[in-house]
C-alpha distance (Angstrom), angle and dihedral (degrees) to the residues before:
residue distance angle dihedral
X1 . . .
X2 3.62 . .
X3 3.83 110.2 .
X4 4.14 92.7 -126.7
X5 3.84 85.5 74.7
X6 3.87 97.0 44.7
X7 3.81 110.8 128.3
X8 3.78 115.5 -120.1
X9 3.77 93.4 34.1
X10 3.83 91.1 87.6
X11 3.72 93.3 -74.5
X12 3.79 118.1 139.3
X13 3.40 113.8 -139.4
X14 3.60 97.9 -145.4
X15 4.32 82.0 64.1
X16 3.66 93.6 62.9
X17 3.72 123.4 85.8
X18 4.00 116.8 -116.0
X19 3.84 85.7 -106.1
X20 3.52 97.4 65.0
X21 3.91 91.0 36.7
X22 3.38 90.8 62.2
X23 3.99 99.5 42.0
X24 4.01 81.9 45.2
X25 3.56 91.9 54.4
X26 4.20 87.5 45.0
X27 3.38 96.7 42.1
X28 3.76 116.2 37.7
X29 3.86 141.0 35.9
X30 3.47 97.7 -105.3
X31 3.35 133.1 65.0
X32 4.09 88.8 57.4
X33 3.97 134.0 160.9
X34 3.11 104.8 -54.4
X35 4.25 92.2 51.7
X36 3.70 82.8 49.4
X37 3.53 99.0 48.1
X38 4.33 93.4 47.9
X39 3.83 84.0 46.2
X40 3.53 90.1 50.3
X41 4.14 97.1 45.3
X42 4.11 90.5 52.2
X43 3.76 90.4 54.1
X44 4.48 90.9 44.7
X45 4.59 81.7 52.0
X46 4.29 83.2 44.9
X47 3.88 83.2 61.7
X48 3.88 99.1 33.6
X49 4.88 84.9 50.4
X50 3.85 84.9 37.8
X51 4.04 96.8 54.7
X52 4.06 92.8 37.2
X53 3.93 85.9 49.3
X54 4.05 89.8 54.5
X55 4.06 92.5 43.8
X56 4.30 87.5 52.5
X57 3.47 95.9 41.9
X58 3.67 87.8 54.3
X59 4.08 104.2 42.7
X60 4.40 110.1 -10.1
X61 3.16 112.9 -136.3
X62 3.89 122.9 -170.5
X63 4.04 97.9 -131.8
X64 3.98 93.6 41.5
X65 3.87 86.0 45.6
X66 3.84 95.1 57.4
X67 4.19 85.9 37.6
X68 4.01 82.9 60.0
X69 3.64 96.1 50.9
X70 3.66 92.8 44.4
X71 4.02 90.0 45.5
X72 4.56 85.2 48.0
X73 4.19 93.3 50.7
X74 3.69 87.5 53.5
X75 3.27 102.5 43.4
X76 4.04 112.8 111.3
X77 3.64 87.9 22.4
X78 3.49 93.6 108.1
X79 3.60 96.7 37.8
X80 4.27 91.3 52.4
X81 3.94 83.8 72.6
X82 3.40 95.2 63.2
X83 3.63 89.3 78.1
X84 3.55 99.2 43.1
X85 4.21 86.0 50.7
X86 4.18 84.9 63.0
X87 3.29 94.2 48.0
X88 4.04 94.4 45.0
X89 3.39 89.3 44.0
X90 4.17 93.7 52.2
X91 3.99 86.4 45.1
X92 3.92 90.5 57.6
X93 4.04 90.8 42.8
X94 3.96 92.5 46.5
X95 4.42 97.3 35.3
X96 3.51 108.5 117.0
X97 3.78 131.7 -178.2
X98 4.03 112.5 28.4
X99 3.29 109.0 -83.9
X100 3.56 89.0 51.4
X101 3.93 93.2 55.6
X102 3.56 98.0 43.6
X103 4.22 84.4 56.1
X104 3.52 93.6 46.0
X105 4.15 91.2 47.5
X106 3.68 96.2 42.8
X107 4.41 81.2 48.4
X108 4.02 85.6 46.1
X109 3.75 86.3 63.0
X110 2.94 104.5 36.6
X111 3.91 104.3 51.2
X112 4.29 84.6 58.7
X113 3.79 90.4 51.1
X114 3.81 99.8 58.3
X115 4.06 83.9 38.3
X116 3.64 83.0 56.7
X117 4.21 93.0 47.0
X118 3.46 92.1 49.1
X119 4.17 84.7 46.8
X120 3.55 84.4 54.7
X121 4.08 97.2 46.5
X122 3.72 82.9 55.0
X123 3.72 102.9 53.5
X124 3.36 93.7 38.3
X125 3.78 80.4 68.6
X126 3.60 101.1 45.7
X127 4.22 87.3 55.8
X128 3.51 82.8 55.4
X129 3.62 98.9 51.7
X130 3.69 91.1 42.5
X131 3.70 95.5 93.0
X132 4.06 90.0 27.6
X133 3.27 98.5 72.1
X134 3.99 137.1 70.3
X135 4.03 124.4 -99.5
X136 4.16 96.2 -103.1
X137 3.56 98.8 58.6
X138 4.18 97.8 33.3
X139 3.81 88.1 101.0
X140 3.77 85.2 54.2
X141 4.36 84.8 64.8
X142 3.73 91.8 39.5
X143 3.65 92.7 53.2
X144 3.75 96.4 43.7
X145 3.94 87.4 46.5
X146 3.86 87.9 55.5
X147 3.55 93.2 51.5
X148 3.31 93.2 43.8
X149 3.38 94.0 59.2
X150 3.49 101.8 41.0
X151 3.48 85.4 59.6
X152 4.04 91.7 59.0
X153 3.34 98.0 51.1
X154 3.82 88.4 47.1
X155 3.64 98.9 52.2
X156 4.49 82.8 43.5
X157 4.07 85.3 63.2
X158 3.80 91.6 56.9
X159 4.01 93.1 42.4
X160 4.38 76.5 51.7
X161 3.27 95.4 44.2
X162 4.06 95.9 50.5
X163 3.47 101.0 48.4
X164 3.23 94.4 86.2
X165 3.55 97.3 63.3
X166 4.35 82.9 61.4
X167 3.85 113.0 102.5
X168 3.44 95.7 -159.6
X169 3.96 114.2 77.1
X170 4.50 89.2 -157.4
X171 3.74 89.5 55.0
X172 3.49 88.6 43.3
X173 3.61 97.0 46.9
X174 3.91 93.3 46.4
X175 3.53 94.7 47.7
X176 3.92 85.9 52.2
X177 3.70 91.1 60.3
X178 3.63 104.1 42.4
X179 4.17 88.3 57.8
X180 4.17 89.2 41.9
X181 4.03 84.0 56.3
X182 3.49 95.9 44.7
X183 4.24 89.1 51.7
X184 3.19 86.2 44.3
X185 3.94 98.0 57.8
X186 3.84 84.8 37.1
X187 4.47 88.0 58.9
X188 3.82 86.4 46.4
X189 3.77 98.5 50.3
X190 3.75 92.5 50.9
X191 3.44 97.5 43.8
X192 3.63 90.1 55.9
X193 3.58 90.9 49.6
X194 3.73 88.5 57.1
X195 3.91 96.5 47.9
């Protein structure tokens, strides 16, 4: 890979090609997990917008129309985080002095957290749109839903893994529960979906 389209030099990774996001990903620190995992949650909502576009182009309905719009605005959330994991992940590697590693820890955890909301924003929508949508394009939802949340519980082991690097055993503890709840939603979604 050409360094021009090396992550963390001011490369978005939305600008390379999935070629050299994948050999990145193989070959180099940075992009990790958690880049992988936002990547990963964008394309599961692509499948979720792309199945509730078939069912309303076939018979509109008002609720699965407003589901579609809702599914459209948040698509590429997820995937904008990907970025911001890089770069959070280059502040923790570079932070010297204390201060500056406790800020770039409590960052670390906090970039896969909100990854891990919008995760959660985005299967909520793809249970919803489980029963929306017609029988040829279901495995469309369930396939975005399982990439969506693989991508949770991805982004969850990097908020697990960084904790340690906290000082403060409150922060840590809070930041602890507000990634078990959101795994927690995530297990409850699916296993509705699966019902």
């Amino acid at each position: 890979m050409s360094e021009p389209t090396r992550p963390g030099d001011g490369e978005q990774l939305w600008d390379m090609t999935l070629a050299q996001f994948r050999d990145a990903c193989a070959e180099r620190a940075l992009p990790g997990c958690g880049a992988v995992a936002a990547v990963t949650a964008d394309f599961g909502l692509a499948l979720v917008v792309k199945a509730l576009r078939v069912s309303e182009g076939r018979a509109p309905r008002a609720a699965r129309g407003e589901l579609l719009r809702s599914a459209q605005a948040l698509l590429g959330r997820p995937g904008a985080f990907a970025d911001d994991d890089v770069a959070a992940f280059q502040d923790y590697l570079n932070a010297e002095g204390r201060e500056a590693q406790q800020s770039a820890a409590r960052q670390a955890c906090a970039v896969p957290l909100a990854t891990a909301h919008a995760c959660s924003q985005a299967l909520a929508i793809a249970e919803a749109a489980w029963p929306e949508v017609v029988e040829s394009v279901r495995c469309d939802v369930k396939a975005g839903a399982l990439l969506i949340y693989a991508a949770i519980e991805s982004v969850l082991l990097n908020v697990e893994a960084d904790l340690d690097g906290l000082d403060d055993p409150s922060a840590r503890a809070g930041l602890a529960e507000v990634g078990e709840k959101l795994q927690s939603e995530a297990h409850a979604r699916l296993r509705r979906m699966h019902a």
